[in-house]
DRENMI-88141 format. One record per residue (C-alpha): residue in three letters; x, y, z. Coordinates in steps of 0.1 Angstrom, whole numbers, plus 5000, padded with zeros to 4 digits. Layout:
BEGIN
ALAXYZ;...
// end
This chain:
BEGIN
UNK500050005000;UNK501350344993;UNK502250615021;UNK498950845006;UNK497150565015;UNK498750475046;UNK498350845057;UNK494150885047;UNK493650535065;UNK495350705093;UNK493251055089;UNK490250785085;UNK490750615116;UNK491250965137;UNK488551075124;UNK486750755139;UNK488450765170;UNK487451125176;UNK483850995175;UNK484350715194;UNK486150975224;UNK482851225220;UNK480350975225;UNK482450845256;UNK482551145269;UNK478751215263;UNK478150915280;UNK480050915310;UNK479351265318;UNK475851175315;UNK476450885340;UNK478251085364;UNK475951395362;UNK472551215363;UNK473450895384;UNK475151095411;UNK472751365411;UNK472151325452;UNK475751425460;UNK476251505497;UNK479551675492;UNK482251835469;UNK484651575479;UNK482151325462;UNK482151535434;UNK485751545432;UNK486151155434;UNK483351125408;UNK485151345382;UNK488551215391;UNK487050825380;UNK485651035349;UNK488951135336;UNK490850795346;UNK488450625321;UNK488750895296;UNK492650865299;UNK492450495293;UNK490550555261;UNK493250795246;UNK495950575256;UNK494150295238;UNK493850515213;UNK497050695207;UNK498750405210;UNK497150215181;UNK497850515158;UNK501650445164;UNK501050095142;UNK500650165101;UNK496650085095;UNK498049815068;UNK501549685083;UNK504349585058;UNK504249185048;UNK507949175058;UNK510549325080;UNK514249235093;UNK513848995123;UNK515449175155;UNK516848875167;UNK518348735136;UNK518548975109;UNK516648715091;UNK512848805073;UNK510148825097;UNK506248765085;UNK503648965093;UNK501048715107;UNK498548905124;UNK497349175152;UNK497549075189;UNK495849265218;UNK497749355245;UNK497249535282;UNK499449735303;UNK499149865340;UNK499150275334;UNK499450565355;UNK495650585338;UNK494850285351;UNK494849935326;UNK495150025290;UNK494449755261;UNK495649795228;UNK496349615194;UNK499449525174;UNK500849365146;UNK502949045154;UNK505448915129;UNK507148605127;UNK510248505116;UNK510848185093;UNK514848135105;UNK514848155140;UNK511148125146;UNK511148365171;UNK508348665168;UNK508049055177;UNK506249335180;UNK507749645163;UNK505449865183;UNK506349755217;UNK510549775203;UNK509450115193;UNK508050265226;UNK509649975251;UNK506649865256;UNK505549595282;UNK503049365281;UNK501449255308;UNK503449445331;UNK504149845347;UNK504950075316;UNK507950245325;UNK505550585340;UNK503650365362;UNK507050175370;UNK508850515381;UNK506350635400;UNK505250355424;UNK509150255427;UNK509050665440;UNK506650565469;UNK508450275474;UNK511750365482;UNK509850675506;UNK507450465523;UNK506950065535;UNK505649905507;UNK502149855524;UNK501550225532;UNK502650295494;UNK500150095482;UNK497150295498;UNK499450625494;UNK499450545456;UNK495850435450;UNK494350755473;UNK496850945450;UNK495750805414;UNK492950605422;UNK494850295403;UNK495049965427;UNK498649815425;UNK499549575453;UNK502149595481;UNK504049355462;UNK503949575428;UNK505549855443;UNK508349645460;UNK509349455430;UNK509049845414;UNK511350005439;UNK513549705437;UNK513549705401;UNK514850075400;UNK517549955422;UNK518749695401;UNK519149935373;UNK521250125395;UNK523649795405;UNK523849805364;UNK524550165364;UNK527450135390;UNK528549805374;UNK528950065340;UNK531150295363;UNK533450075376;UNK534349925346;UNK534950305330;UNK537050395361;UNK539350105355;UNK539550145319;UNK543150335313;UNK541750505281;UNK538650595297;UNK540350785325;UNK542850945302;UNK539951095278;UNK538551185314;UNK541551365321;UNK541851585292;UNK538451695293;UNK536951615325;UNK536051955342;UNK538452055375;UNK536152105406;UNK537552365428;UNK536652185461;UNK535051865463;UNK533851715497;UNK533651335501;UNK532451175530;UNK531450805545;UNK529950665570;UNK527150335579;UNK524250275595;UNK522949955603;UNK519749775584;UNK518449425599;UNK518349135575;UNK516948775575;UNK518848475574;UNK521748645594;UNK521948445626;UNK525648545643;UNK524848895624;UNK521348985621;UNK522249395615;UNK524549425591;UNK526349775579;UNK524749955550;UNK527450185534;UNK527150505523;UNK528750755508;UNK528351115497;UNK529851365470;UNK529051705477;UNK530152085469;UNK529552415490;UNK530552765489;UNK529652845527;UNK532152885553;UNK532652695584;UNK531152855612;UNK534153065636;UNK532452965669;UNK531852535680;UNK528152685692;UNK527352875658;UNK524952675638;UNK526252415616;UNK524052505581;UNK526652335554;UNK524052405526;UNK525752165505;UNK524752145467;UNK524951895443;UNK524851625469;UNK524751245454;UNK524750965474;UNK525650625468;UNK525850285491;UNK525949895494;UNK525949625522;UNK529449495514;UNK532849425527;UNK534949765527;UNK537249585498;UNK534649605477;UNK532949935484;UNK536050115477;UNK535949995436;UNK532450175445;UNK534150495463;UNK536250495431;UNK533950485405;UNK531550735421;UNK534750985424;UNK535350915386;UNK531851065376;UNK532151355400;UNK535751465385;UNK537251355420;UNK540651265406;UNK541051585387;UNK539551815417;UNK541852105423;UNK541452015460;UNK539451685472;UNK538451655507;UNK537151385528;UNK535051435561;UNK534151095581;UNK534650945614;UNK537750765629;UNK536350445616;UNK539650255601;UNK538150145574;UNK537350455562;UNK540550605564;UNK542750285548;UNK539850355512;UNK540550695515;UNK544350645517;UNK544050345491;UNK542150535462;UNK542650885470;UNK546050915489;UNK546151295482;UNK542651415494;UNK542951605529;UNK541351395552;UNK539351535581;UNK537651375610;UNK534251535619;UNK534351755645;UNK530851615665;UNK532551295662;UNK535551385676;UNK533751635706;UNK531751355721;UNK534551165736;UNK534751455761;UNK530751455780;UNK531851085792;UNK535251135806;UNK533851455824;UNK530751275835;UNK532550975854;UNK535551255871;UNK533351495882;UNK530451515906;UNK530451875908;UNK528352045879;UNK530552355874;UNK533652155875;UNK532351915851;UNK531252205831;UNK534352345834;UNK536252115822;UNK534152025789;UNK534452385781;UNK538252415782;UNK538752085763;UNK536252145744;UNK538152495730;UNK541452315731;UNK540252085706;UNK538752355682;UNK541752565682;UNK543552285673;UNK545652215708;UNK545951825706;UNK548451795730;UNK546052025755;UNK543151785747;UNK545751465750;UNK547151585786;UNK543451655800;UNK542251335791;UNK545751125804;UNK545351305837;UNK542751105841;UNK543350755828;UNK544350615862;UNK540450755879;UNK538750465894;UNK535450595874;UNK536850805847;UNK539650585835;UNK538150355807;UNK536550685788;UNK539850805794;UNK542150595781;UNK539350485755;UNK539450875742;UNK543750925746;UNK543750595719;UNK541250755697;UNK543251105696;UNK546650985693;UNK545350785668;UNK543351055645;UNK545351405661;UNK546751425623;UNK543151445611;UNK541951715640;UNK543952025631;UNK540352225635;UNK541652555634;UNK543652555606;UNK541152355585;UNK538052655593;UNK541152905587;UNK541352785552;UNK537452775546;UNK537352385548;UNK534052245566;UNK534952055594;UNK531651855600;UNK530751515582;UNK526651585587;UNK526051565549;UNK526751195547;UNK525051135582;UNK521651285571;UNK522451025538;UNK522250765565;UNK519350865587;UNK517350955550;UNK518350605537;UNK518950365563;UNK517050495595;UNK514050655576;UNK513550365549;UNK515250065561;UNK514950035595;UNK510650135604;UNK509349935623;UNK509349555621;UNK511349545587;UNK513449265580;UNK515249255545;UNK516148965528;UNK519849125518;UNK519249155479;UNK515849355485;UNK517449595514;UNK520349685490;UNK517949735459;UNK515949925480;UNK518850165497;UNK520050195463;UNK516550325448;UNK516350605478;UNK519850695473;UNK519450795440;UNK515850945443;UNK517851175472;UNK521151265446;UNK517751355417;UNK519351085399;UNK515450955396;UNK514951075360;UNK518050925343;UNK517150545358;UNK513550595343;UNK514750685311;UNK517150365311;UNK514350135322;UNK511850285294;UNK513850145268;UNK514949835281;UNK513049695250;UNK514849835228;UNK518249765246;UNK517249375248;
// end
């Protein structure tokens, strides 16, 4: 058939269509309108109109999406799969689970004689899914998902739309968007160990002034672990920020870090760090003009920092750092204004940047029958990390001195998501699921919907 045919059997069947969609709307206004006449309430009313539109939205889906398919389909095309000649055989009907609710539509199925396997060009076209989520619907309950447990995201979703998708649904959503992240760090890691890769990266990679880097972990509870039931969920942050750390400990602590992205795994800290790599790769992080890593004096920590970015300035986080002083002063001193006394004085020592000050005031107490275990627990800590604490000359130079970016990754992650009440992950699922929420939190949510539209297309 010629394409002037092709295009007035097209005009034809719009024309059609458009009659079709008045007389639907005729009739289901006249449904709502005269049915529900008794209304008690505009709510009602709302509801009412809101089911109105849903069916009216299913109809032009329906609709729209049969106009992608040629009225007469070609009788032969290059088989996907083989290159070989597919036949055309016939027109299947197909459904899909919509943001407008279930949508049925019709397209032509071709066959091919070689491999005997058959397509659809329409669903290659659009990545289309029978059967299943289209990749809208997908996004968009995986969103609730990874915010909410799965159950409340459920009703959330269907008081929200007004389209019923199970508990279930929106977990194997949420975890589906995770998994396309795992693919999506899989992608990096390869780059970032791919000599060519980083050289192109280094000639035309853009030079961050200052780049912040920070870990930390929070702990998720997962079945099947018997000797280890909460195991450490990793998490790691790449930020930026223009503000300057505050002169005073007791000024508030607003970072107001941009371009935050957060990433994380449940893994051994071997592994993570091809993960801290790859992450740096995409942010520039070898190229920074100066790179600099907050956390807290966790080893591990330290030995990836060392390992994959052995020129960064690494800083312990001050809060981290402050609280071994409350306990040591809490177990010497019975007296409030002494104890108070002392806190304060150690307390300056250590934000000016007097380690020896804040070594000697905690030794002079490591023999106290009370005080001496926080003692000596807090002299190991500092001689250990006093290289990382130089606090006054970091805020001299304008660095930020507090690792709460990378916390609040944990708490929005871990604590908020992973840890309500009465959860227990099976570890694939909790790492899918931190995964999701960390990118939904870095706005990384629209590039992983756009990869799992055209999945069809990429199979």
């Amino acid at each position: 058939m010629s394409g002037k045919e092709n295009k007035e059997a097209h005009v034809s069947t719009i024309a059609q269509l458009g009659q079709e969609f008045g007389q639907h709307v005729i009739q289901l206004t006249s449904e709502l309108l005269v049915k529900n006449s008794g209304v008690k309430s505009l709510s009602e009313m709302e509801r009412g109109i809101r089911q109105m539109l849903l069916k009216l939205g299913q109809f032009l889906m329906g609709a729209w999406l049969a106009l992608q398919g040629s009225p007469y389909p070609e009788e032969r095309r290059a088989c996907p799969h083989c290159g070989g000649e597919a036949t055309y055989q016939f027109k299947r009907e197909a459904t899909l689970l919509t943001i407008m609710g279930q949508v049925t539509y019709r397209r032509a199925y071709y066959l091919c004689a070689q491999c005997h396997k058959g397509h659809y060009p329409l669903d290659d076209k659009l990545g289309l899914r029978p059967g299943e989520m289209s990749a809208e619907m997908e996004s968009l309950t995986a969103m609730t998902g990874v915010q909410l447990p799965f159950g409340q995201s459920s009703q959330l979703f269907e008081s929200l739309t007004l389209v019923s998708v199970s508990d279930h649904s929106v977990a194997k959503a949420a975890q589906a968007m995770g998994s396309e992240v795992q693919t999506l760090e899989e992608e990096w890691i390869a780059q970032s160990y791919d000599e060519k890769w980083l050289q192109e990266q280094e000639r035309l990679a853009e030079r961050p002034q200052r780049l912040y880097g920070a870990l930390d972990a929070a702990k998720a509870h997962v079945r099947g672990e018997k000797e280890h039931p909460w195991r450490d969920v990793k998490v790691g942050a790449w930020f930026t920020t223009t503000v300057a750390p505050p002169q005073d400990a007791d000024e508030g602590w607003d970072i107001q870090a941009t371009d935050i992205s957060y990433y994380c795994d449940i893994c051994e800290a071997q592994q993570f760090g091809k993960l801290l790599w790859a992450t740096g790769c995409q942010h520039h992080a070898p190229w920074a003009q100066e790179l600099v890593f907050l956390g807290d004096g966790a080893e591990w920590i330290w030995n990836l920092v060392q390992e994959h970015y052995p020129g960064a300035l690494q800083i312990v986080d001050w809060f981290h750092a402050s609280e071994y002083i409350a306990p040591v002063a809490n177990a010497a001193f019975d007296d409030q204004d002494q104890r108070q006394a002392w806190i304060r004085q150690v307390r300056t020592d250590l934000w000016e940047g007097d380690l020896d000050a804040v070594l000697a005031a905690f030794a002079s107490f490591a023999a106290h029958r009370q005080a001496g275990e926080a003692a000596t627990k807090a002299v190991t800590y500092f001689t250990n990390n006093r290289h990382l604490m130089n606090y006054a000359k970091y805020r001299a130079q304008g660095y930020q001195i507090g690792s709460g970016t990378v916390e609040s990754g944990c708490k929005q992650i871990v604590t908020q998501r992973l840890k309500v009440a009465g959860a227990i992950w099976d570890l694939g699922n909790c790492i899918k699921t931190a995964k999701a929420r960390a990118a939904l939190l870095s706005n990384q949510w629209s590039t992983l919907t756009a990869r799992r539209e055209h999945l069809a297309l990429a199979a």
